[in-house]
N, C-alpha and C positions, 0 to 999 in steps of 0.2 A: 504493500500500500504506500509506503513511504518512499520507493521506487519510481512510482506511478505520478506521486503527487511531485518529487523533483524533477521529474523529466516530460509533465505538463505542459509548460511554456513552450518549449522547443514541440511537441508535439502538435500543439494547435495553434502552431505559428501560420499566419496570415487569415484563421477560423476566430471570427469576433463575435460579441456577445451581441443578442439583438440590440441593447440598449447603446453599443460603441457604434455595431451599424448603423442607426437611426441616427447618433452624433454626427460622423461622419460625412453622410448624407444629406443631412440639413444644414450642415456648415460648410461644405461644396455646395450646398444649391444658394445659398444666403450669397456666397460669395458671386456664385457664376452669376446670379441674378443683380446683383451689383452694377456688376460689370457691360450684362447685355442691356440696363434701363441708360447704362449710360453713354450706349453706342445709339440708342435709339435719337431716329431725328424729327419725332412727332408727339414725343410723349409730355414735352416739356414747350415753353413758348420760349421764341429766339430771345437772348441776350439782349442788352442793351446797345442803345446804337455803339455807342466808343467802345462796348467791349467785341460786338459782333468781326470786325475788323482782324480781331487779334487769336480768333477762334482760330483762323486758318494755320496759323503759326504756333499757336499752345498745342494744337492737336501735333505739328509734326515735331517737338520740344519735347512734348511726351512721350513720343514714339522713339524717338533717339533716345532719351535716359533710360526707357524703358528697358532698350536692346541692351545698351553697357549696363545696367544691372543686373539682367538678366545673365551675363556672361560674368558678372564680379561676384555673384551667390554663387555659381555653376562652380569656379575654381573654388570657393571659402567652403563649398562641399566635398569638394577631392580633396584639399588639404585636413580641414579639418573636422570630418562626418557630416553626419546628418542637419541641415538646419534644425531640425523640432531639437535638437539639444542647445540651440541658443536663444534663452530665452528673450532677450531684449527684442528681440526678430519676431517668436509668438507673440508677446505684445505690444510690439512697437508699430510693427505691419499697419494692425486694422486702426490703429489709431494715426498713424501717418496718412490711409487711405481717406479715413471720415474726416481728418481737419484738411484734407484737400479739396474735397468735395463739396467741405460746407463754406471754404477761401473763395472756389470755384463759381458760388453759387452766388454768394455773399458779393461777390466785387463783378459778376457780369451779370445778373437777374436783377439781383437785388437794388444795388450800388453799381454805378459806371464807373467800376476804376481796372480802368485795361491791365495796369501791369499788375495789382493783385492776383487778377484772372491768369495772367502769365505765369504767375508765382504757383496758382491752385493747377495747374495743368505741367506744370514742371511735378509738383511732389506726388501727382498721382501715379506716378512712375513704380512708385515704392511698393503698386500691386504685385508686382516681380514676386517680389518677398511674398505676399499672401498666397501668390498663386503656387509657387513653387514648396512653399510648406503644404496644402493642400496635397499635390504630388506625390510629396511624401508619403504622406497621411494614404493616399489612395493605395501606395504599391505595400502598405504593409497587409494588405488584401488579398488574401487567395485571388489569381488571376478570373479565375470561373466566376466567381463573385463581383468580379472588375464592373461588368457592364452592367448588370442591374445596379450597381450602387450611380454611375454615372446615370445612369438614364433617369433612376429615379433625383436623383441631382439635378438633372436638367428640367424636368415634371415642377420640378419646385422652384425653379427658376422661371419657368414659366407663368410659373400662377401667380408668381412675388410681381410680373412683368401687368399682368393682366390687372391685378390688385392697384397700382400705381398708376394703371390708364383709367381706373374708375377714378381716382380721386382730382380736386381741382388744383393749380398748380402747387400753391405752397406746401400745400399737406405732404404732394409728391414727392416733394425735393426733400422736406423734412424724413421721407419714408426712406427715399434713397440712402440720404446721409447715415440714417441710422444702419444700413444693413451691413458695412463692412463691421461693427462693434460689435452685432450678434454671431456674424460668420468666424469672429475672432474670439467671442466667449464660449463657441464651441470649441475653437481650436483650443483654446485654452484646458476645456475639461479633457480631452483626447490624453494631451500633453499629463494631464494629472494622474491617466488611467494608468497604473503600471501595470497593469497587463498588455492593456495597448500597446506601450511603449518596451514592453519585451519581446513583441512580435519583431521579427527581420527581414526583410526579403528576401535573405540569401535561405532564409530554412524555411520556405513555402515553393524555393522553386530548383532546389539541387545545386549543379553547379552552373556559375557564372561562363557561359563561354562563348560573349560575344568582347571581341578586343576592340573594334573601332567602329564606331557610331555607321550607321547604318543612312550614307548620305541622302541618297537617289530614293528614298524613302522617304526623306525628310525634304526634300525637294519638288516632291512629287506633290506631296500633303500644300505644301507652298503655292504650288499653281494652280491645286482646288482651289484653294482660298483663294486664290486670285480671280478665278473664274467665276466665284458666288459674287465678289464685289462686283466684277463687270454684269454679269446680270443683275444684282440690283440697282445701280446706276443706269443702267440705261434701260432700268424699266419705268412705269410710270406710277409706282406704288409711293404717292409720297405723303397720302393722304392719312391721317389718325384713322378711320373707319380701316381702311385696308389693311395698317399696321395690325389693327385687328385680327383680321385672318391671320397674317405672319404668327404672330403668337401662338391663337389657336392651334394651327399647323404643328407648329412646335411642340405645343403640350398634346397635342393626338400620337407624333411619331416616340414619344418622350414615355408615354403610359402604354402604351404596343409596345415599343422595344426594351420597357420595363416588366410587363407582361410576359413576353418570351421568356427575357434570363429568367422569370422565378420559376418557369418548369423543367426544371431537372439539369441545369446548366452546364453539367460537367460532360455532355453529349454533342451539348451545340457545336456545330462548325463555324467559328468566329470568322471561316474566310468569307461566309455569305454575308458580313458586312461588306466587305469590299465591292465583291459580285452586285451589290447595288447601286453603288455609287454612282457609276458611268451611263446607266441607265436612268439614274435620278436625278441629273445633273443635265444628260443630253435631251432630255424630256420638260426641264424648266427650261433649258433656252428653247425648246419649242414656243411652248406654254405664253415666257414670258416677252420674247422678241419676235418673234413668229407669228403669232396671233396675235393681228390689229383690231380687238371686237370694241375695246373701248372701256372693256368691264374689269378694274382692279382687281376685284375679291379673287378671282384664281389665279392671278398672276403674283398676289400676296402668299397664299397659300402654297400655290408652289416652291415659292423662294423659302419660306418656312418650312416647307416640308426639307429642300433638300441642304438648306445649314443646319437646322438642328442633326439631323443623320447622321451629315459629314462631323459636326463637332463631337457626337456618341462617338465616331466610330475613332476621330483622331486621339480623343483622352485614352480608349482601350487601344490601342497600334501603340500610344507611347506608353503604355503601361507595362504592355506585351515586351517591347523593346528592354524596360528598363530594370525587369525581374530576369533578364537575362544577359545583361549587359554587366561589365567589371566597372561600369562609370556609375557613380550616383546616381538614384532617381532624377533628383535636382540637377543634375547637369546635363542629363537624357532631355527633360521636358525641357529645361533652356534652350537644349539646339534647339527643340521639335517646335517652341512656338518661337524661339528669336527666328527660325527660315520662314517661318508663317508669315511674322510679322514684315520682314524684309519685301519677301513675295508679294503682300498685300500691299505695302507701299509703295514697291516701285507700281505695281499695275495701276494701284489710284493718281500717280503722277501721268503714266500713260493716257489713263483715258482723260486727264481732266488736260493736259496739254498737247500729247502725240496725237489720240485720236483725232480732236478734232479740226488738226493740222494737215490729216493725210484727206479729209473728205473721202470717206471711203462711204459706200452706199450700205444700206442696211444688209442685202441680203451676200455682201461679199462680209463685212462684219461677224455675221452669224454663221456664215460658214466659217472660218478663222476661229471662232470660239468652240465650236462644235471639232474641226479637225486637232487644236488643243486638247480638248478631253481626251480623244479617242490616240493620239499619240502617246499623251502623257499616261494612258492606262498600257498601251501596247508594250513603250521604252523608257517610261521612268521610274514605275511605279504596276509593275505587272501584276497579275495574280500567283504565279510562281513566288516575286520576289514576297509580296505578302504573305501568303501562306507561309511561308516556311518561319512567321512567327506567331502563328498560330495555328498550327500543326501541331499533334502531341509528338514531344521530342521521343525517340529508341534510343535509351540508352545503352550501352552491349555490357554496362557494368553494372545493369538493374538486377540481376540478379543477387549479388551482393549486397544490396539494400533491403536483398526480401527475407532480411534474419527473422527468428519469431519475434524479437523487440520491436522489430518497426510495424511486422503486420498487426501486433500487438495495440502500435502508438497509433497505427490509421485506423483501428477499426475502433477504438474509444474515439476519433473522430466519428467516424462512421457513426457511435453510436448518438450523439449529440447533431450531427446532422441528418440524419434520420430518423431517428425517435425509435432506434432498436433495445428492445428490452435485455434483460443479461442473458437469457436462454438464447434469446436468437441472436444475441455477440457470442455465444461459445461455438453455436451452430456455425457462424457466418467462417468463424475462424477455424475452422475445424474443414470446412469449404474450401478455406482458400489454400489450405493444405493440402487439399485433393485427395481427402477421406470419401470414400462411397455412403451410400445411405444406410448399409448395412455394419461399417464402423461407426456414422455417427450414434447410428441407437445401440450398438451396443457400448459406447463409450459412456450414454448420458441416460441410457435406462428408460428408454422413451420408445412408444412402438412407432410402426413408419407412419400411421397416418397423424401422429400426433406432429412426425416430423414434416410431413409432406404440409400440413398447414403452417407449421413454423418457418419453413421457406417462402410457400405461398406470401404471409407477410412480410417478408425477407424481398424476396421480389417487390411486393408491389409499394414499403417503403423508399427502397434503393431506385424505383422506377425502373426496373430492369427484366426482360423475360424469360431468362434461362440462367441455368448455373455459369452458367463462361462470361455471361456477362454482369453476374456479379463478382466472379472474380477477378475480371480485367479490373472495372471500378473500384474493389476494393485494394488491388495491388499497385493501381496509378493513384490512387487516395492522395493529396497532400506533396504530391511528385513532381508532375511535371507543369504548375504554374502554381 
């Protein structure tokens, strides 16, 4: 027993208690929500005139500190671990984000004073920090787990989105303000959990053996992003009612692809994220350039539908990456959103000076955008190159992991996510041993139909319909993400 209870922590490392999941979850969605009311260009009324002026230049102030702090947390995490162990960072984060927002608001809404406004879009930089603790936070998660915590993350970013369009302006900006302090009193509990904080990522996903960052992957992710700005720029969604949809859109792909992970996750093929993408992407620039009817709401919806997906799917690809990578979480997610970010800005310089310097015609345009996608799936960013991090890895030294202590240590996982009683863990284990029906009863003094129903529930707990395929699951338990 005392065995059991010291080799706990390592046992259920990246397996969280409902109550850390639900942290977790709400202080990723607190934050993402933050962040997308504040990219929004309808939810809020324009600045004042002397500050409106200086919008153009705060935003790209911001984007530049953004990138070099992104890249100056990325090294202070190779050198010296984890952020979540510097605390000035857990609390410093969400309070540098809230007095920037409320600088922000205070000197270009409120008050005309441009260079405060310059000052509140310079410190909002410091989400770097929030975002990349967050990261953290995500990959101490069993991989299988990844994506229902993101998606329901996003679900709750959404509705924080929709909540903020009900209200009239002040209340808005007040609601905003407040939401990095909450997303940071959860980070905060997280940080207090030592259990939590005894999870690792290195003992939820085996060994570390990616050596150098996974470029053309992160390059690829870069010219999505790029491709969702030029479709929403040169649609005609600019309306609050439309924005609507957007949202909506977002909170339906957000509760659907929250809905999937919670059935039995450890089955899903996370490559059929990908397999969506180029479909859902070449189907909005249909949708949204394509079709002149006049009528925003699908053209809103659309674009909601295919950013929300894309952003599900890039938080698990850099997750995936980062539980197998020898580099930090925090320095994984730094490249993956500083090429995002890079991408995104040069494309919004393009369209707002190149394009409309070349006078290109719409439908030479839309093809350009459309043959982008379909390249950038073909030679940057393939389904081969995806797949293979999300693929269950073959180890050829798995066997050496399958001592009775380990199958011992996954199948008390087992029994905690499954809800298997102690009969049917002696059963299960006795299974994965490759005892027949006729050693397990006579080991445990039970006749077969007692045991043939004790598997039955064995089965239809594990979600699984045969003996091989409860012993593949219980022998990858805990292994390969």
């Amino acid at each position: 027993m005392n065995n059991s209870t010291t080799m706990r922590p390592v046992a259920l490392a990246g397996s969280l208690s409902p109550t850390a999941f639900a942290v977790l979850t709400g202080g990723l969605g607190f934050y993402l929500g933050w962040q997308t009311v504040g990219i929004s260009p309808t939810l809020f009324p324009s600045p004042q005139e002397g500050g409106a002026s200086w919008v153009t230049a705060g935003s790209h102030l911001e984007t530049a500190l953004f990138v070099v702090l992104l890249g100056a947390l990325a090294l202070l995490s190779q050198r010296r671990g984890p952020l979540m162990e510097q605390p000035i960072l857990v609390w410093g984060a969400p309070l540098a984000i809230c007095a920037a927002t409320a600088i922000k608001y205070l000197c270009g809404w409120v008050f005309d004073l441009p260079t405060g406004l310059l000052i509140g879009y310079g410190l909002k930089a410091t989400k770097a920090a929030l975002f990349l603790l967050w990261a953290e936070c995500l990959c101490r998660v069993r991989f299988r787990d990844t994506l229902l915590c993101v998606a329901l993350g996003y679900a709750l970013t959404f509705a924080l989105c929709l909540l903020v369009a009900g209200l009239t302006p002040l209340p808005a900006l007040i609601v905003h303000t407040a939401l990095p302090l909450v997303s940071g009193a959860l980070l905060w509990t997280l940080r207090a959990d030592h259990s939590f904080m005894a999870l690792s990522p290195s003992e939820s996903t085996g060994a570390k053996t990616l050596r150098r960052p996974p470029w053309r992957l992160f390059v690829g992710v870069g010219i999505l992003g790029g491709v969702i700005l030029v479709i929403n720029t040169l649609s005609e969604t600019k309306s609050p009612s439309a924005e609507l949809y957007t949202l909506l859109a977002g909170l339906t792909v957000s509760l659907v692809t929250a809905a999937i992970a919670a059935r039995r996750i450890e089955r899903l093929d996370f490559t059929v994220l990908y397999r969506w993408l180029t479909p859902l992407f070449v189907g909005s620039v249909i949708l949204v350039l394509v079709l002149e009817s006049g009528n925003q709401q699908y053209e809103a919806f659309a674009i909601g539908t295919s950013w929300s997906f894309f952003r599900i799917f890039t938080w698990t690809l850099w997750c995936s990456i980062a539980l197998r990578s020898r580099l930090t979480a925090a320095c994984v997610f730094a490249i993956g959103q500083g090429a995002l970010t890079i991408c995104s800005t040069i494309t919004q310089l393009g369209v707002d000076y190149v394009l409309p310097a070349t006078h290109l015609s719409a439908p030479i345009t839309i093809s350009l955008v459309i043959v982008l996608i379909v390249a950038n799936a073909a030679f940057v960013m393939s389904e081969s190159d995806v797949s293979r991090w999300f693929k269950r890895r073959s180890d050829p030294k798995a066997p050496a992991l399958d001592s009775e202590e380990s199958r011992t240590l996954r199948l008390q996982q087992a029994t905690q996510e499954f809800g298997l009683s102690k009969r049917e863990e002696e059963i299960a284990l006795l299974v994965v041993e490759g005892k027949n029906n006729a050693v397990i009863q006579e080991r445990l003094c039970i006749t077969e139909s007692t045991l043939r129903t004790h598997l039955r529930n064995i089965y239809g707990k594990a979600s699984v319909h045969s003996r091989q395929e409860l012993i593949d699951t219980l022998r990858t338990y805990g292994e390969e993400f």
